[in-house]
C-alpha positions as protocol buffer text, in pm:
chain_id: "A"
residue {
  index: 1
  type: UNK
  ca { x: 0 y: 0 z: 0 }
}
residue {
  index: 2
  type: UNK
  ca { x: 170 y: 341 z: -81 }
}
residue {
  index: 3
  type: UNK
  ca { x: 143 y: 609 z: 135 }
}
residue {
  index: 4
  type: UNK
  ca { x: -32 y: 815 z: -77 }
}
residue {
  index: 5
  type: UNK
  ca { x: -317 y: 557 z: -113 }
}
residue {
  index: 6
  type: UNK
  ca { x: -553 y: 660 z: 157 }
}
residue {
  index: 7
  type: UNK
  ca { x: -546 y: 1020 z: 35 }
}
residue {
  index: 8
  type: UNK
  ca { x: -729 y: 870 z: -282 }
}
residue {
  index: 9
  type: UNK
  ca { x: -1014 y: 742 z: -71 }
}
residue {
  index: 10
  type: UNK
  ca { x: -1231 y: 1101 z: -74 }
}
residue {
  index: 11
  type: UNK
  ca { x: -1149 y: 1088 z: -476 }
}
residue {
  index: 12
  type: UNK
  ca { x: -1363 y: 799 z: -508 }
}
residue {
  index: 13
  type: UNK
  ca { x: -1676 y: 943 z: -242 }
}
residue {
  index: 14
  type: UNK
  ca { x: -1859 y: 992 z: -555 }
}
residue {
  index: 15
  type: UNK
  ca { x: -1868 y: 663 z: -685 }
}
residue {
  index: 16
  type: UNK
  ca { x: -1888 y: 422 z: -378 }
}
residue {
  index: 17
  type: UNK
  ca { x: -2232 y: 687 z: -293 }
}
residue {
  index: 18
  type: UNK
  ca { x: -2319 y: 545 z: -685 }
}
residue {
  index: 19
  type: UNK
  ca { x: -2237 y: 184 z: -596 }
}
residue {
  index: 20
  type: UNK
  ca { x: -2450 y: 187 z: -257 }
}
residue {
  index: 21
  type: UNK
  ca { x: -2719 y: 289 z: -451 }
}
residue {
  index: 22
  type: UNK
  ca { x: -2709 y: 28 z: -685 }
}
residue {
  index: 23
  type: UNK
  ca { x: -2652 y: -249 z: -424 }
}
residue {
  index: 24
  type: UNK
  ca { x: -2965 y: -70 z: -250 }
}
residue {
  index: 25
  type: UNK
  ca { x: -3163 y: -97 z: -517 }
}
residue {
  index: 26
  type: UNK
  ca { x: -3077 y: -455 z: -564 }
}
residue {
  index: 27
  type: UNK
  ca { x: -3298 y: -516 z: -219 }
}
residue {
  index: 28
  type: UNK
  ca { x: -3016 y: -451 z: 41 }
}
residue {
  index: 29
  type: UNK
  ca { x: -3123 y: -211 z: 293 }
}
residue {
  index: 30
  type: UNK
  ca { x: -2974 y: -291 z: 606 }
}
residue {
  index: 31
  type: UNK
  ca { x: -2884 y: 70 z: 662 }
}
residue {
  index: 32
  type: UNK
  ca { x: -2541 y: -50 z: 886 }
}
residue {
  index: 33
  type: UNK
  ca { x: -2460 y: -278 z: 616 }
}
residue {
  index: 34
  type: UNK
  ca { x: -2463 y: 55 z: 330 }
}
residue {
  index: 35
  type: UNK
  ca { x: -2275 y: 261 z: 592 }
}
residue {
  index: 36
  type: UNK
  ca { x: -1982 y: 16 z: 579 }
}
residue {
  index: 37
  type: UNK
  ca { x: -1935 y: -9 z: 186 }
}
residue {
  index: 38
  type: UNK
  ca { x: -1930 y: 379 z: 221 }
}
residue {
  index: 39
  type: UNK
  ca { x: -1667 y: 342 z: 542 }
}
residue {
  index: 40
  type: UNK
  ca { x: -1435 y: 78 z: 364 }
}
residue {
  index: 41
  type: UNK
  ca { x: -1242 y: 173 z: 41 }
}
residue {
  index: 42
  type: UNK
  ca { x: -1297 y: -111 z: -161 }
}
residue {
  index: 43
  type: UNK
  ca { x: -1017 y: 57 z: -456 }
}
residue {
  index: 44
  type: UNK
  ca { x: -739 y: -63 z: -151 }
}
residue {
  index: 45
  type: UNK
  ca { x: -782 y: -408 z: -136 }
}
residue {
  index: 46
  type: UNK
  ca { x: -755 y: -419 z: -538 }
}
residue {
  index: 47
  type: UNK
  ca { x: -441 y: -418 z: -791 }
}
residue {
  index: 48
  type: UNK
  ca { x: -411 y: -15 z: -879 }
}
residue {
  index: 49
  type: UNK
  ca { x: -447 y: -103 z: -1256 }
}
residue {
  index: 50
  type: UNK
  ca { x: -869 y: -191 z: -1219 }
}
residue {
  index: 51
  type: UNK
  ca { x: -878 y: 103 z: -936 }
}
residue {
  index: 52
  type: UNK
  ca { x: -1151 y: 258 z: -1247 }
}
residue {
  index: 53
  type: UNK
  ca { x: -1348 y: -71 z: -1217 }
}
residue {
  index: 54
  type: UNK
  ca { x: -1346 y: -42 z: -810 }
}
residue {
  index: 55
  type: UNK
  ca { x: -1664 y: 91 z: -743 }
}
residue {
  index: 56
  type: UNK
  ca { x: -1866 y: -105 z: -1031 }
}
residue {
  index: 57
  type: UNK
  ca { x: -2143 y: -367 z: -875 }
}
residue {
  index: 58
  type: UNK
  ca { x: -1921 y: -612 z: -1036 }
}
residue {
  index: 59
  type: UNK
  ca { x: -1648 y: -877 z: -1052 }
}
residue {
  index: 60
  type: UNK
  ca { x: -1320 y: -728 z: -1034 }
}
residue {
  index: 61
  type: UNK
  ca { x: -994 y: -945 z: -1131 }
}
residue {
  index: 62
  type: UNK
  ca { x: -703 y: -934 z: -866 }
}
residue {
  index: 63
  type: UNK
  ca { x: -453 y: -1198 z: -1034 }
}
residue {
  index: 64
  type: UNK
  ca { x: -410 y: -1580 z: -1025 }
}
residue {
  index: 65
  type: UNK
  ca { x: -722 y: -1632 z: -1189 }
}
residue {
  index: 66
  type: UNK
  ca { x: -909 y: -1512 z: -927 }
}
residue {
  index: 67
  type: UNK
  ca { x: -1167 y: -1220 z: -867 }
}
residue {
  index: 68
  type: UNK
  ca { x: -1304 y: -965 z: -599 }
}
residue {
  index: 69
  type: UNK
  ca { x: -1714 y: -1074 z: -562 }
}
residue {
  index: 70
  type: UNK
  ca { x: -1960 y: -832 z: -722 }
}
residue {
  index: 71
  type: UNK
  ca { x: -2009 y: -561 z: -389 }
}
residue {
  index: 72
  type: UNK
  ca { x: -2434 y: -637 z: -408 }
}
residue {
  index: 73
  type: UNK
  ca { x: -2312 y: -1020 z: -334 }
}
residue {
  index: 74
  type: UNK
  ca { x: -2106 y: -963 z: -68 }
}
residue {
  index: 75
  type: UNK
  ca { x: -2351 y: -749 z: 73 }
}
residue {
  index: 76
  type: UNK
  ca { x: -2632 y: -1012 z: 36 }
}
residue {
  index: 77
  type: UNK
  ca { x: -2358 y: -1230 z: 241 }
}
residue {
  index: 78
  type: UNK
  ca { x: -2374 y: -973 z: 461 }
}
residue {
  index: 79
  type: UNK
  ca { x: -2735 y: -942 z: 523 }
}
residue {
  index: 80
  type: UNK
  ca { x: -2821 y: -1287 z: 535 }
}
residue {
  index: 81
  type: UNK
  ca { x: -2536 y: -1393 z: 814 }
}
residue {
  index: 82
  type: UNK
  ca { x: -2534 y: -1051 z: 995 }
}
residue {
  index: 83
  type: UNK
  ca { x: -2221 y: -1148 z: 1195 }
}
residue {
  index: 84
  type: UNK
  ca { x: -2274 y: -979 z: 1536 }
}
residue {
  index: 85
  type: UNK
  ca { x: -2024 y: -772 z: 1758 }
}
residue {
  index: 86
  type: UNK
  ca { x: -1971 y: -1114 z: 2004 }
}
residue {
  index: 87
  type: UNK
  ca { x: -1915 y: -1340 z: 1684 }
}
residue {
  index: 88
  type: UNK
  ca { x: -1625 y: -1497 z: 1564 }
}
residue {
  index: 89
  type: UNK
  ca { x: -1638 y: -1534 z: 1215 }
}
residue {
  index: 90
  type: UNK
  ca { x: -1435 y: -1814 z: 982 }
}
residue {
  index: 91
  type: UNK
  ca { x: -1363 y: -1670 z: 618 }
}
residue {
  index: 92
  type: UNK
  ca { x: -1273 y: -1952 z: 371 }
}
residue {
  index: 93
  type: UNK
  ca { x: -1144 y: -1775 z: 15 }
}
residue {
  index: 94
  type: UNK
  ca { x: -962 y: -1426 z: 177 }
}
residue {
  index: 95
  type: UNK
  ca { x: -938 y: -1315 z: -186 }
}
residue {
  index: 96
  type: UNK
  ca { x: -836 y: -914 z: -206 }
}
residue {
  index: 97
  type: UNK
  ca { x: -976 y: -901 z: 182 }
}
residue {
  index: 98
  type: UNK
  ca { x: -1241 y: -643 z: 148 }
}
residue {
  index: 99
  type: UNK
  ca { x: -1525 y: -852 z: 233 }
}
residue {
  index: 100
  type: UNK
  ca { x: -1279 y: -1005 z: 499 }
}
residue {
  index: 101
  type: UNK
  ca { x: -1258 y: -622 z: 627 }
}
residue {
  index: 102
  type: UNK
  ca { x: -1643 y: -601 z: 582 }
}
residue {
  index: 103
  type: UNK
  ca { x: -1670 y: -870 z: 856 }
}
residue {
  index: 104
  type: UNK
  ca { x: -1403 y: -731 z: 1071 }
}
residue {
  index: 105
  type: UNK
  ca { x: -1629 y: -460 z: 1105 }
}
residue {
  index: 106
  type: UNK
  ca { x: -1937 y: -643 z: 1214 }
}
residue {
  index: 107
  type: UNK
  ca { x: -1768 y: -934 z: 1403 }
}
residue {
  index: 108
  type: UNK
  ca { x: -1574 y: -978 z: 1733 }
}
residue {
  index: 109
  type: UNK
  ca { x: -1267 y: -1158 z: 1495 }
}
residue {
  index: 110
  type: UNK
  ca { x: -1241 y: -1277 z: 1183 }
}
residue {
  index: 111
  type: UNK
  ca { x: -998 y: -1566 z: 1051 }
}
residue {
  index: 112
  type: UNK
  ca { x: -957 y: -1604 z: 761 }
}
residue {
  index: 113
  type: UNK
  ca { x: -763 y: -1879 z: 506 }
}
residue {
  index: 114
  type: UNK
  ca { x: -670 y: -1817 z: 185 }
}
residue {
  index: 115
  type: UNK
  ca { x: -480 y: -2079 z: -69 }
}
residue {
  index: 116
  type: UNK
  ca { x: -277 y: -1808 z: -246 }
}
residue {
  index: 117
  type: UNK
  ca { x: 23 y: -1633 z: -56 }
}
residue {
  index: 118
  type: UNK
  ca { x: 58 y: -1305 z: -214 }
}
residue {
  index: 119
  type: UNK
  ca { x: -338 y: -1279 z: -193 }
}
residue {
  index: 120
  type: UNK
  ca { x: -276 y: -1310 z: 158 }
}
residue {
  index: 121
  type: UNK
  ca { x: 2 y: -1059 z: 174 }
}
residue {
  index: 122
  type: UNK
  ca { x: -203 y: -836 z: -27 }
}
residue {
  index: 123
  type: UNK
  ca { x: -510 y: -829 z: 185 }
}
residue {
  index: 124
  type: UNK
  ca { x: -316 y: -784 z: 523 }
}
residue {
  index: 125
  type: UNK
  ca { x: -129 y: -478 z: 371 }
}
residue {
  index: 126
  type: UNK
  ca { x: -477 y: -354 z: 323 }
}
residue {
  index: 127
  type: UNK
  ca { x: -587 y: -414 z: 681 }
}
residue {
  index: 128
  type: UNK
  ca { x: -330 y: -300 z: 830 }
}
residue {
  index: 129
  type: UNK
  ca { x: -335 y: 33 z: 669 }
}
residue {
  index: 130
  type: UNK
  ca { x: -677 y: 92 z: 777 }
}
residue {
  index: 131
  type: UNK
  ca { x: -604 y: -1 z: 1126 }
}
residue {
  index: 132
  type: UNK
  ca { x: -813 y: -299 z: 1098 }
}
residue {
  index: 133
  type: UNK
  ca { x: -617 y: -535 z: 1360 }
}
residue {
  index: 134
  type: UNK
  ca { x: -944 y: -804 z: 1487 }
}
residue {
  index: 135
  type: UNK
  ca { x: -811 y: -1002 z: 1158 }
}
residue {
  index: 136
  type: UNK
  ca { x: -610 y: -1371 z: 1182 }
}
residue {
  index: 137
  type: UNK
  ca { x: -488 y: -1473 z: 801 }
}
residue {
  index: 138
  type: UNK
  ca { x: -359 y: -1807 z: 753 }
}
residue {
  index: 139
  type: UNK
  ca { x: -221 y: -1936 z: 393 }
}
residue {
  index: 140
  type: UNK
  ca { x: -377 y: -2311 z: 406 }
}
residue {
  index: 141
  type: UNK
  ca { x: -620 y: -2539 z: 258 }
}
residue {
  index: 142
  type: UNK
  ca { x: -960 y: -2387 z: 313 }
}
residue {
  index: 143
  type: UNK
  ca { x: -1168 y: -2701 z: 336 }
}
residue {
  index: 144
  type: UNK
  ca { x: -1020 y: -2828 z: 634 }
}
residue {
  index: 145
  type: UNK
  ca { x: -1111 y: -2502 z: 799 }
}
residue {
  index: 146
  type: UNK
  ca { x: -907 y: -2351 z: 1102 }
}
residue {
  index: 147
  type: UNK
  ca { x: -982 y: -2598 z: 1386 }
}
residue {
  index: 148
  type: UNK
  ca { x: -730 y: -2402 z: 1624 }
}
residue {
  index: 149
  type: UNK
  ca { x: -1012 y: -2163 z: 1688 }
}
residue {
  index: 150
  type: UNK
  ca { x: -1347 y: -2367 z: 1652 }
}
residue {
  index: 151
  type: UNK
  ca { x: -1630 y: -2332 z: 1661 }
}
residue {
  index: 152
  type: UNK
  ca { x: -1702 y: -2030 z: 1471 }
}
residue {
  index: 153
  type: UNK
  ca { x: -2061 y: -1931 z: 1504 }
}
residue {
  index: 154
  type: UNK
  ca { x: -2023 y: -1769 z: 1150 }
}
residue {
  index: 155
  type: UNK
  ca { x: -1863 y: -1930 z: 853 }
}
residue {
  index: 156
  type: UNK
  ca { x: -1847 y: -1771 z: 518 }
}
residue {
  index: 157
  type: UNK
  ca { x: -1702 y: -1929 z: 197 }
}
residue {
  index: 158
  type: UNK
  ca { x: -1649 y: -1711 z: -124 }
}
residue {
  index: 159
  type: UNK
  ca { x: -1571 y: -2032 z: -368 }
}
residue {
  index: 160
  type: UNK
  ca { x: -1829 y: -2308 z: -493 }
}
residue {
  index: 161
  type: UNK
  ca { x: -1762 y: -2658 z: -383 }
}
residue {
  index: 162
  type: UNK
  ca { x: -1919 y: -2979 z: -520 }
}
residue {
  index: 163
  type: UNK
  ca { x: -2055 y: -3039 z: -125 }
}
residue {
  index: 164
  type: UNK
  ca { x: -2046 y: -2878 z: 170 }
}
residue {
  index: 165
  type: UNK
  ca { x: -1752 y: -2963 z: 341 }
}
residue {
  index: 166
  type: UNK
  ca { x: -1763 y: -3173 z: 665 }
}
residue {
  index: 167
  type: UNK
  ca { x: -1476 y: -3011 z: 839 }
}
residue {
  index: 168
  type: UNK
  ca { x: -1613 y: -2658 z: 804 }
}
residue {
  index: 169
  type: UNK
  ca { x: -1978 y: -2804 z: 952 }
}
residue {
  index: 170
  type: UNK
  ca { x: -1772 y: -2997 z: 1203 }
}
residue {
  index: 171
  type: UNK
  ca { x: -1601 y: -2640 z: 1305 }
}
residue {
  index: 172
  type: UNK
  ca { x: -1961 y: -2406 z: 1253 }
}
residue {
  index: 173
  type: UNK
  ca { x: -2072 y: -2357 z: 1605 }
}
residue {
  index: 174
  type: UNK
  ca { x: -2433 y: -2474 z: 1772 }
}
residue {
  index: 175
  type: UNK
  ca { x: -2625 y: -2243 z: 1735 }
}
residue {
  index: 176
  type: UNK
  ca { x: -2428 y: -2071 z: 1406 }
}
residue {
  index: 177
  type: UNK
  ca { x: -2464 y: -2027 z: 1066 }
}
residue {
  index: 178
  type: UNK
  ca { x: -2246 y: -2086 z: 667 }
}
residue {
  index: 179
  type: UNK
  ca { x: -2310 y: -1925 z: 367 }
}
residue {
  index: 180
  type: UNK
  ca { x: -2152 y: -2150 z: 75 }
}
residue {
  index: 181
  type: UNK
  ca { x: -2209 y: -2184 z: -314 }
}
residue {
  index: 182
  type: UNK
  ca { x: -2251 y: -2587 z: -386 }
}
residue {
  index: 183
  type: UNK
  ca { x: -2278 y: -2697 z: -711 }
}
residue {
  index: 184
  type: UNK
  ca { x: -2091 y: -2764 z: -1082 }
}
residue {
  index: 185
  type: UNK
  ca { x: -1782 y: -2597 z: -1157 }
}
residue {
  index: 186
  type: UNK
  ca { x: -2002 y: -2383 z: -1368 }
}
residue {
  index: 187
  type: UNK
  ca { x: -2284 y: -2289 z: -1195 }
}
residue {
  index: 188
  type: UNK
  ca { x: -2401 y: -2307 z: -805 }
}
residue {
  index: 189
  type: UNK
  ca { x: -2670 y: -2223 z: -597 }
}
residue {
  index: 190
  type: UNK
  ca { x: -2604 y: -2024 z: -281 }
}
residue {
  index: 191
  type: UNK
  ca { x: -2727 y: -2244 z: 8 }
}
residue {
  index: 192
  type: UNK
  ca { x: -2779 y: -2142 z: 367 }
}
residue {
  index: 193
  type: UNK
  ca { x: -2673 y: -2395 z: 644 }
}
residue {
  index: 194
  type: UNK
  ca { x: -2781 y: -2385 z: 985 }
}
residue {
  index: 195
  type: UNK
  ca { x: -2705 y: -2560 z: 1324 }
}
residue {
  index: 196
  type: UNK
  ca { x: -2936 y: -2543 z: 1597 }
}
residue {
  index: 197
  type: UNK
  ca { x: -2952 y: -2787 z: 1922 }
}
residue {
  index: 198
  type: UNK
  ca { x: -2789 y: -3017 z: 1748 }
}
residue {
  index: 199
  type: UNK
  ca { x: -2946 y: -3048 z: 1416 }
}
residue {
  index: 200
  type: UNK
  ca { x: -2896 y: -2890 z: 1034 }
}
residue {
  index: 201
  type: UNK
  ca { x: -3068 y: -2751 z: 794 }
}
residue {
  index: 202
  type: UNK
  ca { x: -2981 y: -2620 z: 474 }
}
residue {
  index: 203
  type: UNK
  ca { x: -3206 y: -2421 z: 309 }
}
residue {
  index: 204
  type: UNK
  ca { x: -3121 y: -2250 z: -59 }
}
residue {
  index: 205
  type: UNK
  ca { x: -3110 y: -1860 z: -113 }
}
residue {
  index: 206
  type: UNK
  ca { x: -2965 y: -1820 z: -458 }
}
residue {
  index: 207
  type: UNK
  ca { x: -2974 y: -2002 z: -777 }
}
residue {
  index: 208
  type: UNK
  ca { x: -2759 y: -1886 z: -1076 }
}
residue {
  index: 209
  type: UNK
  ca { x: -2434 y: -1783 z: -885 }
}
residue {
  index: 210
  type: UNK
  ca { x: -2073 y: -1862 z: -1055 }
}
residue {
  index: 211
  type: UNK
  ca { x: -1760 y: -1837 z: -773 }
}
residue {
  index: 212
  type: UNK
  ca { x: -1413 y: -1948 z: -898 }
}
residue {
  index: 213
  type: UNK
  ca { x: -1399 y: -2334 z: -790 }
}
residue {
  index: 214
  type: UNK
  ca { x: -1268 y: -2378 z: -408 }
}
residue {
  index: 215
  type: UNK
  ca { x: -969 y: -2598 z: -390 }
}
residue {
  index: 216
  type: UNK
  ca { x: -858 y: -2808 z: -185 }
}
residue {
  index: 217
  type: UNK
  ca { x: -896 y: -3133 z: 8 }
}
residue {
  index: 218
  type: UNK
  ca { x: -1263 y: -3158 z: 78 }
}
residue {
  index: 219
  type: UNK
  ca { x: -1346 y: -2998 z: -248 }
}
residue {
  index: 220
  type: UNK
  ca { x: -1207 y: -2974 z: -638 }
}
residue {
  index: 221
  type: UNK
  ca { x: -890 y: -3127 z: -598 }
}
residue {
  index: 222
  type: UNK
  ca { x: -820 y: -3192 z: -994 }
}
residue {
  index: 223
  type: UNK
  ca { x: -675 y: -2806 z: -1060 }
}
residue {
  index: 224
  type: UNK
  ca { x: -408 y: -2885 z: -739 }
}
residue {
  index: 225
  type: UNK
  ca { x: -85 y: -3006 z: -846 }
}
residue {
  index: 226
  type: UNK
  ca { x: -61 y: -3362 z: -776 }
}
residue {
  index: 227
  type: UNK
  ca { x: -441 y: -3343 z: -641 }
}
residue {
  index: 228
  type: UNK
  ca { x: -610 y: -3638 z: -843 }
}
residue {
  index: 229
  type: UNK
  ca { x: -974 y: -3667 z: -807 }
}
């Protein structure tokens, strides 16, 4: 992050005011959820070279074939889990970080794990130059989860897997709550999964999403070097 960066954030006031309207008038009203895409620079936690694409309700590329979430999906994440101030939270796909720093906001701590180093690297330079310290980032396999500090009563994954995963359900706290895109490498259906008094129910809230695949383990493991299937 260069020094300078932070002084760009009132240069872009303009357009994240644009984008919060368009995420609001995609059904998103939660008025603390608006304030904090108008409180967290999203242009930071992406490569300078698509800053012009920043504040677009769209997909933004950030390198090794991966991409920032369209800002009216994150904030449906955001809606639908409402992580509160006593939470912890489990991230699985860190990404650029700015839905990681979303939940930071919301959340008592977030951890989150992200396959790709210098993704990693990239989204904690971010944090830490907004002074956003209630963040743990681990570079790991994302479907085995972060057992260390289980159970997480939130647990949000930003890439589609074939099935839900049994080590992040194993890990989701009782009561708690995981938002996760299951389905085809091509197309997957957002699917809400709760745990209450022991039991679970998953309950779809999306059809027609595409998220880059989630590798690992308990997931795609043919795009891994040396994976298999």
């Amino acid at each position: 992050m260069e020094p300078g960066s932070l002084n760009d954030h009132h240069r872009f006031t303009g357009y994240r005011r644009r984008l919060i309207e368009e995420i609001r008038a995609r059904g998103i009203r939660d008025l603390e959820i608006l304030q904090l895409f108008d409180d967290v620079p999203r242009h930071l936690f992406l490569p300078e070279g698509v800053w012009n694409r920043a504040y677009q309700d769209a997909p933004v590329p950030i390198g090794y074939q991966q991409t920032a979430s369209q800002p009216s999906l994150q904030a449906l994440y955001l809606t639908i889990l409402h992580p509160r101030a006593h939470e912890r939270v489990l991230e699985i796909g860190t990404g650029s970080g700015f839905l990681t720093a979303l939940l930071a906001k919301m959340a008592e701590r977030v951890y989150s794990v992200e396959r790709i180093r210098e993704l990693s690297a990239r989204a904690r330079k971010a944090l830490d130059a907004l002074g956003i310290m209630n963040v743990a980032l681990l570079v790991g396999d994302g479907t085995i989860g972060w057992r260390k500090y289980a159970p997480f009563q939130v647990v949000v994954v930003s890439a589609a897997s074939p099935a839900i995963p049994g080590a992040l359900l194993d890990q989701l706290g009782d009561p708690g709550r995981m938002l996760i895109p299951v389905g085809s490498k091509d197309a997957q259906e957002l699917v809400l999964v709760r745990k209450e008094e022991g039991s679970v129910v998953v309950e779809p809230v999306r059809a027609g999403c595409t998220f880059v695949p989630l590798l690992g383990r308990f997931a795609w493991r043919d795009e891994i070097p040396g994976g298999g299937q």
